[in-house]
C-alpha positions as CSV (number, residue, x, y, z in Angstrom):
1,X,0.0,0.0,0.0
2,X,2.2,2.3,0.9
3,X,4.8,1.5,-2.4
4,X,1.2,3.2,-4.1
5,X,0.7,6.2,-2.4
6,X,4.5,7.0,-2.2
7,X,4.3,8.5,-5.9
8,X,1.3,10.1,-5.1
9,X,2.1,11.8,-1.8
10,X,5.4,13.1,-4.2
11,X,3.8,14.1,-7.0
12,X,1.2,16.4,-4.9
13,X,4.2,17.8,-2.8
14,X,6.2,18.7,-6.0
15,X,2.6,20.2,-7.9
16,X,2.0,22.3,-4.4
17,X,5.4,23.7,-4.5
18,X,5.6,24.2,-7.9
19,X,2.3,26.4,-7.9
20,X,3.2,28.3,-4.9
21,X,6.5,29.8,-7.4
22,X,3.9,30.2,-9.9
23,X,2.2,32.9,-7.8
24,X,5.8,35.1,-8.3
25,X,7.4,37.7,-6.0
26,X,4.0,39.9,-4.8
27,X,4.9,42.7,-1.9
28,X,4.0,41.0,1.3
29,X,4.4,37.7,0.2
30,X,7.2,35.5,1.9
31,X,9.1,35.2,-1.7
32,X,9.4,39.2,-1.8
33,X,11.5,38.9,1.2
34,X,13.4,35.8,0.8
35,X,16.2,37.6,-1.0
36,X,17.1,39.9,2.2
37,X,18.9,39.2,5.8
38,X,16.4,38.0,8.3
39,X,17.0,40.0,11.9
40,X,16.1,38.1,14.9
41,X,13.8,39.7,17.2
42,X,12.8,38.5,20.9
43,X,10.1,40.3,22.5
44,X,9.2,40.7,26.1
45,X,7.7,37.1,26.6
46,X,10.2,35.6,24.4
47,X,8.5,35.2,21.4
48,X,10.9,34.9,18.3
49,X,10.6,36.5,15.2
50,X,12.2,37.2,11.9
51,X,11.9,40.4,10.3
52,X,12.9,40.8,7.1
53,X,13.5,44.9,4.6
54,X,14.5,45.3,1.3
55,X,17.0,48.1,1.0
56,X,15.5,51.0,0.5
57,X,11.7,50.2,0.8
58,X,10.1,51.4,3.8
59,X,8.0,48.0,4.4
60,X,9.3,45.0,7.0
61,X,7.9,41.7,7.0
62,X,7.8,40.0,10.7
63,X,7.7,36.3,10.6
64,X,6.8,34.6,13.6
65,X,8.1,30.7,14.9
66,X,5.2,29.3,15.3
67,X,6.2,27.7,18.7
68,X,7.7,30.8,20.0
69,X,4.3,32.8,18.9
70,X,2.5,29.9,21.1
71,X,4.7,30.4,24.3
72,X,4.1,33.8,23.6
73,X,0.4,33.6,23.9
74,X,0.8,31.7,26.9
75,X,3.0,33.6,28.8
76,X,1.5,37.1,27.9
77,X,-2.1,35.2,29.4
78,X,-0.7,34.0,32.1
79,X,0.9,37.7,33.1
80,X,-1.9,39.4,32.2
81,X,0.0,41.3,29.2
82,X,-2.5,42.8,26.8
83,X,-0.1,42.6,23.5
84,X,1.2,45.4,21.4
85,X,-1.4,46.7,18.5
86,X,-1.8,49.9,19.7
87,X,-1.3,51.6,16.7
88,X,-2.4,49.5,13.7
89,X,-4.4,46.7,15.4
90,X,-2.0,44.1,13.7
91,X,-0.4,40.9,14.9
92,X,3.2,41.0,15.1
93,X,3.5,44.6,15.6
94,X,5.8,44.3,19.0
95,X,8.0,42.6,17.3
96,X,8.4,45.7,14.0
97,X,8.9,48.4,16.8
98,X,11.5,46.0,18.7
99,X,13.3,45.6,15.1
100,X,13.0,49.4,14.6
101,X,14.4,50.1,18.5
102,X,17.5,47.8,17.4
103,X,17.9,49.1,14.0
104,X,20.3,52.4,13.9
105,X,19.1,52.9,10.2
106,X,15.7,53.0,11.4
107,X,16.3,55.8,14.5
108,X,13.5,58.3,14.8
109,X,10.9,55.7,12.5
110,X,7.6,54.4,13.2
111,X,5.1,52.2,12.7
112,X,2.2,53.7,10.1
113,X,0.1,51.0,9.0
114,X,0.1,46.9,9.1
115,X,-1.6,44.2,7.5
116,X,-1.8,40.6,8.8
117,X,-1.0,38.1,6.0
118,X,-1.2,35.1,8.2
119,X,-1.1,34.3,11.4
120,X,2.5,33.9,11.4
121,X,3.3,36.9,9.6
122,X,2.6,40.4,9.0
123,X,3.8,43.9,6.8
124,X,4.6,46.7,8.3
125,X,4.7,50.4,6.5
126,X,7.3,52.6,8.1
127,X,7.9,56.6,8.2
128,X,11.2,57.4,9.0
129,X,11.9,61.1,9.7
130,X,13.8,62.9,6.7
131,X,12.5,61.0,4.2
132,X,10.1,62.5,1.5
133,X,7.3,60.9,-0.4
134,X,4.9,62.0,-2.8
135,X,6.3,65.5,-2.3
136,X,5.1,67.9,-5.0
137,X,7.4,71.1,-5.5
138,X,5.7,74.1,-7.8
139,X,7.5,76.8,-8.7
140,X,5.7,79.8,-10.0
């Protein structure tokens, strides 16, 4: 029986991984940000994170372990810690201000705006002090 599904089991791993390349490199997907250096993050329980930036883009991805994100849970329960959303409301946001606190590229930036891909991992939007978008100059 087993000597059967084998090829099966194979040919359905190798069709799923095939179609998840298919999809391409989309902003806030996990293949946008495979290319960069993951940080390491711990945040006051001990949950563990990756957070990942391209150079020059003012987004971070923050990918959570998912065991570390359940002794997280716990812990923060068990203390009575209400966790870190205050600004956007998004999951994974203690661990983008802890990467922008240990970050000295990042001094003087915050957190704007978040969206929760999964449960295990979320895009931030930063604004960093000094730098300019969308600015419109007229001369007359």
């Amino acid at each position: 029986m087993l000597t059967r599904t084998l090829p099966l089991v194979l040919a359905a791993a190798l069709a799923a991984s095939v179609s998840g390349c298919a999809r391409g490199t989309a902003p806030g997907s996990l293949s946008y940000y495979v290319a960069t250096p993951a940080a390491k993050v711990e945040t006051r329980c001990g949950g563990g994170y990756q957070v990942f930036q391209r150079p020059g883009e003012p987004t971070i991805l923050v990918a959570a372990y998912g065991v570390s994100e359940v002794a997280q849970t716990l812990c923060e329960q068990r203390r009575g810690i209400v966790p870190v959303r205050a600004h956007t409301g998004v999951r994974h946001e203690e661990a983008a201000v802890e990467y922008i606190a240990t970050m000295p590229h990042l001094k003087g930036c915050t957190v704007v705006s978040g969206i929760e891909h999964t449960r295990l991992h979320s895009e931030f939007v930063l604004a960093c002090p000094g730098v300019a978008t969308n600015v419109v100059s007229v001369k007359g």
